[in-house]
C-alpha positions as CSV (number, residue, x, y, z in Angstrom):
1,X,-39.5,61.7,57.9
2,X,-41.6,59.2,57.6
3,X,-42.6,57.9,53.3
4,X,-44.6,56.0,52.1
5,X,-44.2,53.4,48.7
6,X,-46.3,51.3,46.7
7,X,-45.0,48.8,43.9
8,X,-48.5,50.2,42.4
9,X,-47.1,53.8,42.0
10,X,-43.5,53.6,41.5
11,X,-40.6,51.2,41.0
12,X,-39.4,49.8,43.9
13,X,-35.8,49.0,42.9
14,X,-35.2,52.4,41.2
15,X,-37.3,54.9,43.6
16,X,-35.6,52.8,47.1
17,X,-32.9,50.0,46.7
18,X,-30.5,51.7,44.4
19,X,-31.3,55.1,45.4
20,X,-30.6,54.6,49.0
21,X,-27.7,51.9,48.8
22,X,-25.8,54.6,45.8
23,X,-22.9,56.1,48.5
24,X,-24.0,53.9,51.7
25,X,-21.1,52.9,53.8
26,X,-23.7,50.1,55.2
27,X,-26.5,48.1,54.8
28,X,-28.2,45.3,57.3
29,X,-31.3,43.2,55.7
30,X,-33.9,41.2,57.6
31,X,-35.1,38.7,54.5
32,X,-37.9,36.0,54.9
33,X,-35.4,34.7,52.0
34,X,-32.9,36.0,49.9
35,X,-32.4,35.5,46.0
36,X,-29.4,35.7,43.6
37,X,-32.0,37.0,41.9
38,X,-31.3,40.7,43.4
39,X,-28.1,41.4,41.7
40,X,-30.2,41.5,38.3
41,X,-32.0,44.2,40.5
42,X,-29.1,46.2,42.5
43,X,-25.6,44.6,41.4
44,X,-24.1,47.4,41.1
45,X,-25.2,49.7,43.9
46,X,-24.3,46.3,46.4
47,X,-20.9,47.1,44.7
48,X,-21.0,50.0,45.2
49,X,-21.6,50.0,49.2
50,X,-18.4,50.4,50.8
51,X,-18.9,48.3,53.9
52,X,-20.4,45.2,54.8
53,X,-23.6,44.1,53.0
54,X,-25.1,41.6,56.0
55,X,-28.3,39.7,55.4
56,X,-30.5,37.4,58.0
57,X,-32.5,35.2,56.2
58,X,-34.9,32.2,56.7
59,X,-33.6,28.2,56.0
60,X,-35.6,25.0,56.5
61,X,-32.6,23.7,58.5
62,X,-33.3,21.2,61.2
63,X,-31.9,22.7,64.9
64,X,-30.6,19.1,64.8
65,X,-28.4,19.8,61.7
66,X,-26.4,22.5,63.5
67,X,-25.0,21.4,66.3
68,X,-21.5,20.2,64.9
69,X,-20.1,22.3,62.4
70,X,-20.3,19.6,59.6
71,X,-23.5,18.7,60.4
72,X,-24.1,22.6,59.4
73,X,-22.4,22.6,56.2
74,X,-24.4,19.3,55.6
75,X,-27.7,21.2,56.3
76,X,-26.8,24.2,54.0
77,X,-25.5,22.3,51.3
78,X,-29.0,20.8,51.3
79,X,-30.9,23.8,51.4
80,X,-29.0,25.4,48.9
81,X,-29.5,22.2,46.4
82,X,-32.8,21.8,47.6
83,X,-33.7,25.2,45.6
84,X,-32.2,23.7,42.0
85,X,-29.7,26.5,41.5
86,X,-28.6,24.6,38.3
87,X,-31.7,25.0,36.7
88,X,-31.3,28.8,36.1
89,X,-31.5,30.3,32.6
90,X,-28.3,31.3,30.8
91,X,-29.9,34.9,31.2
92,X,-29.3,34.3,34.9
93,X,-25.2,33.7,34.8
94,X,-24.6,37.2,35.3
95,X,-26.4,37.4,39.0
96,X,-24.9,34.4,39.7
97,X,-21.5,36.1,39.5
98,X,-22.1,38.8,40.9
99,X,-22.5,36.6,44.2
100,X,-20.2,34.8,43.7
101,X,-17.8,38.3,43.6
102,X,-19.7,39.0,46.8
103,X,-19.2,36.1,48.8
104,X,-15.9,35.2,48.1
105,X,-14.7,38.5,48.8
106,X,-16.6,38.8,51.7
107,X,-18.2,42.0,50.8
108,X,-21.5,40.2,51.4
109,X,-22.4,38.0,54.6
110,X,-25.6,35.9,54.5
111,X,-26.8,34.2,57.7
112,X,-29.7,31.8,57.7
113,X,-31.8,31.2,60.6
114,X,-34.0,27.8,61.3
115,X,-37.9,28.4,60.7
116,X,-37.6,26.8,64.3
117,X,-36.1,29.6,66.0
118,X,-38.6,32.3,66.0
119,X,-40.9,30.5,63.0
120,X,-41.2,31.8,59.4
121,X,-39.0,35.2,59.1
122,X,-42.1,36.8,57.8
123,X,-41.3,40.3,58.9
124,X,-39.3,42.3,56.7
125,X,-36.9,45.2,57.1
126,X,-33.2,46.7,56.9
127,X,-30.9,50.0,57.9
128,X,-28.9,51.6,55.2
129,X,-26.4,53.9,56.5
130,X,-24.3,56.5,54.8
131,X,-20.8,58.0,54.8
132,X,-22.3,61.2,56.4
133,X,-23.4,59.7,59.9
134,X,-27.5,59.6,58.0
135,X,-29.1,56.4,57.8
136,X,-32.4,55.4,56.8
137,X,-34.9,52.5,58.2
138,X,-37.6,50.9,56.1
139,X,-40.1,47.5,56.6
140,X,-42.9,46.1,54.8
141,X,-43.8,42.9,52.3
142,X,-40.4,42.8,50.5
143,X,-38.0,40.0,50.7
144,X,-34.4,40.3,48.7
145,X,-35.3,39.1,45.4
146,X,-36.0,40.2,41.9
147,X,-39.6,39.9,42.1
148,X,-40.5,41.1,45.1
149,X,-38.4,44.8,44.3
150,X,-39.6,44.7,40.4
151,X,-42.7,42.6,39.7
152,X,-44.8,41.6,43.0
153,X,-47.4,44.3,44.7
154,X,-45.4,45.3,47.7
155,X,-45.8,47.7,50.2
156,X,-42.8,49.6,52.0
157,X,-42.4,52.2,54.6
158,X,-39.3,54.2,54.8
159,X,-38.5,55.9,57.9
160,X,-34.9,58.2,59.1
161,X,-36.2,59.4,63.0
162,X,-33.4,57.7,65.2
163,X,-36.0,55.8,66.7
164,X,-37.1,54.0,64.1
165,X,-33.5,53.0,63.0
166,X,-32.3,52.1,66.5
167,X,-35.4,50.0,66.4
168,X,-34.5,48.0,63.4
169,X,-31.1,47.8,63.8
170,X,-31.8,45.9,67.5
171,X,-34.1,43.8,65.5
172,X,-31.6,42.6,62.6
173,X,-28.7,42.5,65.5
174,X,-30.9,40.2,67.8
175,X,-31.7,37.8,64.6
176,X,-28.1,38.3,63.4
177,X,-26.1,37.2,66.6
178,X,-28.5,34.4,67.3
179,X,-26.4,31.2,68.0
180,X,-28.9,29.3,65.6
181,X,-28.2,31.5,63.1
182,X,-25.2,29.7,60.5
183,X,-23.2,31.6,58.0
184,X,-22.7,30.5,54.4
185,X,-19.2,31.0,55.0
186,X,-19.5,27.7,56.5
187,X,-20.3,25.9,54.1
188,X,-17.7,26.6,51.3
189,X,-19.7,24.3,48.7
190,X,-21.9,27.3,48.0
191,X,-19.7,29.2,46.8
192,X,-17.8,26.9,45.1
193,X,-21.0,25.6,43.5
194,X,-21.7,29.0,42.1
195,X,-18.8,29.1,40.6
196,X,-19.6,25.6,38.5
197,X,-22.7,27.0,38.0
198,X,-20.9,30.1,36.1
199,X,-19.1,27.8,34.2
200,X,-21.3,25.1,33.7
201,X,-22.2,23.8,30.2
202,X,-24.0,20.9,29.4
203,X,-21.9,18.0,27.4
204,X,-23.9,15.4,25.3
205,X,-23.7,11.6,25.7
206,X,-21.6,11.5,22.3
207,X,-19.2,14.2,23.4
208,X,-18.3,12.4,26.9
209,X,-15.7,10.7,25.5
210,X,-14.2,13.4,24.4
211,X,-13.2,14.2,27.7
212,X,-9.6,12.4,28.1
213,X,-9.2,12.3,31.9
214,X,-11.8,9.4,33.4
215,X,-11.7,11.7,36.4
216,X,-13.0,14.6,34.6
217,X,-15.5,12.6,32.8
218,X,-16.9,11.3,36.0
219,X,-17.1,14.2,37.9
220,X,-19.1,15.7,34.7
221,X,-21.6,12.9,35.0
222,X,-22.4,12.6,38.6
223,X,-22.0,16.3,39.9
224,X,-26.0,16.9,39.4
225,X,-27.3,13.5,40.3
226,X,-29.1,13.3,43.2
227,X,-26.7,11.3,45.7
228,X,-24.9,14.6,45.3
229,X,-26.9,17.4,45.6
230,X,-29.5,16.0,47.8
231,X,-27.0,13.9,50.0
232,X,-23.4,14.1,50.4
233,X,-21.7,12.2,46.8
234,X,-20.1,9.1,47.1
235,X,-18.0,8.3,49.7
236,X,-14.2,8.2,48.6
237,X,-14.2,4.2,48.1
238,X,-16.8,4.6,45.9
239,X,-15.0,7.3,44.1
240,X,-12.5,4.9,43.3
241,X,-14.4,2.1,42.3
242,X,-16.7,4.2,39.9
243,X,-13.6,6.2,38.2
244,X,-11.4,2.7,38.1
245,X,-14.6,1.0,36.5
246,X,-14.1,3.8,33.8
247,X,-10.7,3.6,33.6
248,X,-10.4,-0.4,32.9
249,X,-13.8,0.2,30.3
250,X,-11.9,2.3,28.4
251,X,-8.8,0.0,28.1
252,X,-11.3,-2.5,26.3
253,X,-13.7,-3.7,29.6
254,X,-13.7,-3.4,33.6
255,X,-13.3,-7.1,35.0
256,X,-13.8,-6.5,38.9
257,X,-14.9,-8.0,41.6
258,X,-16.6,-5.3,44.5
259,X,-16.1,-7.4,48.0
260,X,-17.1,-4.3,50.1
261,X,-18.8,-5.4,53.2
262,X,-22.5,-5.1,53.8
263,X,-24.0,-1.5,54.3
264,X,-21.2,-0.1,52.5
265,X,-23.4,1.0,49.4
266,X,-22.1,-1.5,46.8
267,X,-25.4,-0.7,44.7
268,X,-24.7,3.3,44.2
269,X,-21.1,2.4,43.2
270,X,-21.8,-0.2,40.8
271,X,-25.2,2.2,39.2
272,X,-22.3,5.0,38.7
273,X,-19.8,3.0,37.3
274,X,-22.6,1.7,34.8
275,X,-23.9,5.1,34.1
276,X,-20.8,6.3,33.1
277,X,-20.0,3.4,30.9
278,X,-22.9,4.0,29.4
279,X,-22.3,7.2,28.6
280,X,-19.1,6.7,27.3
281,X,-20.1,4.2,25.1
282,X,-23.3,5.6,23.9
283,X,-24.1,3.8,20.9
284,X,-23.1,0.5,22.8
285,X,-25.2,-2.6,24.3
286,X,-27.7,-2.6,27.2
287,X,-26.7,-3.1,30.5
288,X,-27.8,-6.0,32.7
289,X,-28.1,-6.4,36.1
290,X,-28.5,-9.6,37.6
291,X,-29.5,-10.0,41.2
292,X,-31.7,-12.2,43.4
293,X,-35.4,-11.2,42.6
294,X,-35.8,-9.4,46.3
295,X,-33.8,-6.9,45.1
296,X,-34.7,-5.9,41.9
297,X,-37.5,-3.4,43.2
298,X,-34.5,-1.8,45.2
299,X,-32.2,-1.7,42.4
300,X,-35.1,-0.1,40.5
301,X,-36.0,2.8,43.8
302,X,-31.7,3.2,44.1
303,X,-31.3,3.7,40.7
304,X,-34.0,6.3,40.2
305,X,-33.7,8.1,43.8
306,X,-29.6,8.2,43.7
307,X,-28.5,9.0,40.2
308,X,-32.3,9.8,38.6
309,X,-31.0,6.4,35.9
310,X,-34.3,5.2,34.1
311,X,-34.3,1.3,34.5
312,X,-36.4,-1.6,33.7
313,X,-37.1,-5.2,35.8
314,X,-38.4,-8.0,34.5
315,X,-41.4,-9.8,36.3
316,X,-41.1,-13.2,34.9
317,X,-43.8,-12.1,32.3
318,X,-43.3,-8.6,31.4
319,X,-40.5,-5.4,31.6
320,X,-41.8,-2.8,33.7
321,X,-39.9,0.5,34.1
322,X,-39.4,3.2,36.5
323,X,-42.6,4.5,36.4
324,X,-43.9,0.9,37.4
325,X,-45.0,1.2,33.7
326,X,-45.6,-2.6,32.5
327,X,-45.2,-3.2,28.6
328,X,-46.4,-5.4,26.0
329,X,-44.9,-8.7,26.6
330,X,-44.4,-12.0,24.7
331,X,-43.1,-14.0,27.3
332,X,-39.1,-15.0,27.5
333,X,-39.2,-14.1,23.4
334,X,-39.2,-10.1,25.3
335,X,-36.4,-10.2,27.4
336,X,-33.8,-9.1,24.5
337,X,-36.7,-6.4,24.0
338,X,-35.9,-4.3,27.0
339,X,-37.1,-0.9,26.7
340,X,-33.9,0.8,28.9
341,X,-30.7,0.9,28.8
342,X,-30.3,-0.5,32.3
343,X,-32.0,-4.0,32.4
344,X,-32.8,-6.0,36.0
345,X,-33.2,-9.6,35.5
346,X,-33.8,-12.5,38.5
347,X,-30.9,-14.6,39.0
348,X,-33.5,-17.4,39.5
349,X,-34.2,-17.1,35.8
350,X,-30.8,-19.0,35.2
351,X,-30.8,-20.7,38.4
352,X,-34.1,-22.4,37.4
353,X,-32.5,-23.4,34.0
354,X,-35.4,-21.7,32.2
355,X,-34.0,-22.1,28.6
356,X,-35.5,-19.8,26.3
357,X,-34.5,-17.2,29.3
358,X,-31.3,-18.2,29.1
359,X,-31.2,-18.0,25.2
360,X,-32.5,-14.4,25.2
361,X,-30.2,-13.1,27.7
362,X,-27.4,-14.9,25.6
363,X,-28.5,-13.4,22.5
364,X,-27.4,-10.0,23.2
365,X,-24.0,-8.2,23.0
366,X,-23.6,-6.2,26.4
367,X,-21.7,-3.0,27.3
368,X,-21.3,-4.6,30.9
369,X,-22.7,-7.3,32.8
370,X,-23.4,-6.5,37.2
371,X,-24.2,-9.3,39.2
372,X,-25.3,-8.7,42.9
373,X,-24.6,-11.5,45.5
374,X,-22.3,-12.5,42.9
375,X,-21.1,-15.6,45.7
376,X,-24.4,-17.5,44.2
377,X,-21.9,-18.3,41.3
378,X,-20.2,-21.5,43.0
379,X,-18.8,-24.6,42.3
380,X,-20.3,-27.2,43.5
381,X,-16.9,-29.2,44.0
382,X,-15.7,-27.1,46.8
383,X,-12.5,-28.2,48.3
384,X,-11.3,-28.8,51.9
385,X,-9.6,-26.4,54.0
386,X,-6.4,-28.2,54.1
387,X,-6.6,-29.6,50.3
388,X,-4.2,-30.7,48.2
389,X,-3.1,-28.2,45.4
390,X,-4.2,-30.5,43.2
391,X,-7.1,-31.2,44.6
392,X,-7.8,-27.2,44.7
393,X,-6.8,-27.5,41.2
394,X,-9.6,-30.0,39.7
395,X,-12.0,-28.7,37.5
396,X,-14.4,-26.6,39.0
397,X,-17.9,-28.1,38.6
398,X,-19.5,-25.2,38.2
399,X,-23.7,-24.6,39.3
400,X,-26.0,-22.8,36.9
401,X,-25.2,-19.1,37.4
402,X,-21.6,-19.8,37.2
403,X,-22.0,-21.7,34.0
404,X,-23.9,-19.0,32.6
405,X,-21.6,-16.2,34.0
406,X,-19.3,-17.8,32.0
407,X,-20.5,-17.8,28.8
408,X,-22.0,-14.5,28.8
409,X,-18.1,-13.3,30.3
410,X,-17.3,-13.2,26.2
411,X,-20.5,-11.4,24.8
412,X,-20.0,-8.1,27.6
413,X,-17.2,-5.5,27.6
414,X,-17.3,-4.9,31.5
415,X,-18.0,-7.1,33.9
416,X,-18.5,-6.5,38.0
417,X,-18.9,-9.1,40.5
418,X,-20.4,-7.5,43.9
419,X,-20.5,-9.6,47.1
420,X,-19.8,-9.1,50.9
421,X,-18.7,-12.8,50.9
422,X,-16.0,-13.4,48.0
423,X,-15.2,-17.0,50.3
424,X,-17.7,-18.8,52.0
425,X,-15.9,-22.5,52.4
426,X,-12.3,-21.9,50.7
427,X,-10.2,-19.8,49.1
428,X,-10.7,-21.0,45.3
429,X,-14.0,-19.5,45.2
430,X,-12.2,-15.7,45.0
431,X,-10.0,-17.3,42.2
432,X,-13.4,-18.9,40.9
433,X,-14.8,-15.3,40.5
434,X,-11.7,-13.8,38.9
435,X,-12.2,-17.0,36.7
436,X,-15.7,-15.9,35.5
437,X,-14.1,-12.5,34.8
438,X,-11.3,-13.7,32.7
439,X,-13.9,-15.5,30.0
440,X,-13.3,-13.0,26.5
441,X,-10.9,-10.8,28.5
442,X,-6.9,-11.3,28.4
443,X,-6.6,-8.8,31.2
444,X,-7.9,-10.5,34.4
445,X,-5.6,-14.3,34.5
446,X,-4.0,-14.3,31.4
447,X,-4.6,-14.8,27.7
448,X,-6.3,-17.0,25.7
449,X,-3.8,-19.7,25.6
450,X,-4.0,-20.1,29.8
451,X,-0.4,-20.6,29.8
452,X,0.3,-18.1,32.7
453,X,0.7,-19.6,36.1
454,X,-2.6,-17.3,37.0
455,X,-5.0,-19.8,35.6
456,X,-3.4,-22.5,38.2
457,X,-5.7,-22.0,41.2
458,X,-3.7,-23.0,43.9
459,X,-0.4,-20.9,42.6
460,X,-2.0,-17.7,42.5
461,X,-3.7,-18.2,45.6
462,X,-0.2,-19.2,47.2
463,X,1.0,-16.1,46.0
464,X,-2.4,-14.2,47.3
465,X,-2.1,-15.5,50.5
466,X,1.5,-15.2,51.0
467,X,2.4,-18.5,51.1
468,X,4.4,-18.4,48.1
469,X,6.1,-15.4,45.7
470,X,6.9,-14.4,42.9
471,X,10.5,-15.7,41.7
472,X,12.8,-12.7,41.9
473,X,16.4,-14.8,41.6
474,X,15.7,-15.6,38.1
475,X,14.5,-12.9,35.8
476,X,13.2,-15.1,33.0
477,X,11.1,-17.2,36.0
478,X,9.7,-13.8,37.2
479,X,8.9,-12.6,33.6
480,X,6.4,-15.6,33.2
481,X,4.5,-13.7,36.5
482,X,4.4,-10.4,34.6
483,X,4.4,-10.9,30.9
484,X,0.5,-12.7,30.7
485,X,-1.0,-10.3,31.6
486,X,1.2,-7.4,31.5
487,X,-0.4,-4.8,34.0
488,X,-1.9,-1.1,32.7
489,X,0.6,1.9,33.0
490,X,-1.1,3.5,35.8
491,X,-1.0,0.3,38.1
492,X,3.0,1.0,39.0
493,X,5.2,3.0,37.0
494,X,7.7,-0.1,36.6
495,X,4.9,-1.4,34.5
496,X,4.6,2.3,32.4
497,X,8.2,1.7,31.6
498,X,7.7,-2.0,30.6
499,X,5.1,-0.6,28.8
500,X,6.9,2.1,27.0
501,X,10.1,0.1,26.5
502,X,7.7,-2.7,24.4
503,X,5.7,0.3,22.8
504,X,2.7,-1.5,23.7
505,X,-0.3,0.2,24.1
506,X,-2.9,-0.4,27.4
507,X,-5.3,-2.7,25.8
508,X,-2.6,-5.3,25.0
509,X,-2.0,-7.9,28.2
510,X,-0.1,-10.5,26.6
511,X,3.5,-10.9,25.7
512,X,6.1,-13.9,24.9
513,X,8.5,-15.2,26.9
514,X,11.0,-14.0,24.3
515,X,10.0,-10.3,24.8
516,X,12.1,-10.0,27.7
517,X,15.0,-9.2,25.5
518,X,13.2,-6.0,24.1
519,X,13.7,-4.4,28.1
């Protein structure tokens, strides 16, 4: 018999969706979209349905994206982020349960099909059948959502002739066994995203660290930037370098150099490793990026696009921020006036000697310091190939950046070096950077007394290179290797031991020759 039902005269959910799904063994759904939103609506007659609960809905996936199965999970992931699950209300955790319950135990499947396929899904329908061999048909305006079965005007015939139903039921089973049609079940990130979503709570800047476990903290941080829910996340080297960045800032400053090659995304690794310093250290100094002025604008765009970090770059006359906002300037005087956390200044500023530039930058106390083409920062003194060691040795005359580098090294916690090319003409020029990174930090060459055989160029890149070793006949001669600096716990667990045998705590790197004994 054939009924018919208006949102205008009765209640949709209550007078057809729970009614007819209360003791159905069965139920097949042809969406134009589908909405967590339903279980607010019918979570416990779904539940309640004692066989599968199948849905064919529409996606804005590219036919492209589906034709390896990662390419598919790629797709969906996108599609699912692209909707801004996260933003829900707290009101809205229970629904988002619910399906969660239902996927994961498969009691419902969702299928979406590309608009491209048979265009926008705009007819909808489904077949509920019951334990008793009856089934009913119905079709009309109403997608699977909250609104449409509670608060839109919707219109909705209901129909149980055979017909009808067989009708229907070839419909959904056409859509359902297309080949362009993907299953979540592919893509096991949404599930496992609406799970974090159940869980999810938001943890302030001051409460970060808090959070013992760098890993933790990081994942915390980055989960809802962009790079991860519109793209793919970080790639695992750049896992590594943002959580060891942490890692070392939390031992009392991250002194690295990142020597990935080009296209490799050096930028996005080095923005999260200074967003979460940042974080961590919330009431601490700016952060200042130095790179060649070409690049600042993309610094700026990555920044913003990737991990949604406000920035500002300096023009030479003025800050301007992400919003290409420009602000009050009075001249160089403004450079110690910028108005983010993340500053981008032109290495040409020092490069062209520009003093009160120079004296600005100096004037500030940093939570880290990034420098792009960090390679720029040269000696000009470079040796020959087949040098001498003491000619590899001599006292690097350094140019402009490097001077500088070096004496803002002491005013920053962290610092990261970033180049594809860490030696252009000779070795030294790695050990040149690790120089710049050892100026106010113990834990790069060696202490402040440069009495460890790290601060002799052409030793340490013996060793580097394989040329030479570390003595191993005599302990006391090997000691002097490992003693200034001593490395962290977590770099070997010969060094935990040394560590724990000395009772010496992480952020301490150097040691006497006479502490040997103590092992």
């Amino acid at each position: 018999m054939l009924q018919r039902h208006s949102s205008r005269r009765n209640r949709l959910d209550q007078t057809v969706l729970t009614q007819r799904l209360a003791g159905a063994v069965s139920y097949d759904r042809i969406a134009g979209y589908f909405r967590s939103s339903l279980f607010e609506v019918a979570g416990e007659a779904i539940a309640q349905v004692a066989g599968p609960v199948r849905i064919i809905c529409n996606s804005d996936l590219d036919p492209q994206d589906l034709i390896t199965a990662a390419a598919a999970q790629a797709a969906l992931r996108r599609s699912w982020c692209g909707g801004h699950p996260e933003d829900a209300p707290p009101e809205a955790l229970p629904r988002y349960r619910a399906l969660f319950e239902a996927l994961t135990s498969k009691k419902m499947e969702v299928r979406v099909l590309p608009d491209s396929a048979f265009g926008l899904i705009h007819g909808k329908a489904g077949v509920v059948r019951r334990a008793d061999g009856s089934a009913i048909a119905f079709m009309g305006s109403v997608n699977e959502s909250l609104s449409a079965w509670k608060l839109n005007y919707e219109l909705l015939w209901e129909d149980n002739d055979p017909e009808t139903i067989d009708w229907v039921q070839e419909e959904f089973d056409a859509l359902w066994n297309d080949p362009r049609a993907v299953d979540l079940a592919v893509c096991p990130f949404i599930a496992q995203d609406v799970q974090r979503i159940i869980a999810r709570r938001v943890i302030e800047p001051a409460d970060l660290k808090d959070i013992p476990d760098p890993t933790a903290a990081a994942a915390a941080v980055a989960v809802e930037t962009p790079v991860y829910r519109r793209d793919q996340g970080l790639w695992p080297h750049q896992k590594y370098f943002a959580q060891l960045a942490l890692e070392r800032h939390r031992l009392g400053g991250a002194r690295l150099v990142l020597a990935d090659q080009v296209g490799l995304g050096k930028t996005v690794q080095l923005a999260m490793a200074a967003m979460l310093m940042a974080l961590d250290d919330p009431d601490g100094g700016p952060i200042l990026v130095l790179a060649p002025k070409p690049l600042l604008q993309q610094w700026q765009d990555e920044l913003m696009e990737l991990l949604n970090l406000p920035s500002a770059r300096w023009t030479g006359k003025a800050w301007v921020d992400e919003n290409d906002l420009e602000y009050p300037s009075d001249g160089a005087k403004s450079l110690s006036k910028c108005p983010r956390r993340i500053g981008l200044v032109s290495q040409g500023l020092v490069v062209r000697g520009l003093g009160e530039a120079v004296t600005q930058l100096l004037s500030r106390r940093y939570t880290c310091v990034i420098v792009d083409e960090a390679h720029r920062a040269r000696r000009r003194n470079v040796p020959k190939v087949d040098a001498s060691p003491d000619d590899v040795n001599e006292r690097a005359d350094a140019n402009k950046l490097m001077a500088f580098l070096r004496e803002i090294g002491p005013k920053t916690k962290s610092m990261l070096l970033a180049t594809a090319t860490p030696v252009q003409l000779h070795p030294v020029e790695a050990w040149d950077l690790l120089h710049i990174l050892s100026q106010g930090n113990d834990g790069v060459l060696g202490g402040w007394t440069q009495t460890s055989p790290w601060f002799q160029a052409s030793h340490c890149l013996a060793i580097a290179t394989g040329d030479s070793a570390v003595p191993v006949g005599d302990v006391r001669d090997g000691w002097q290797y490992v003693r200034d600096p001593l490395p962290a716990r977590s770099e070997d667990p010969a060094f935990d031991r040394i560590r724990r045998a000395l009772d010496a705590p992480d952020t301490r790197w150097q040691f006497n020759p006479e502490s040997l004994d103590k092992l």
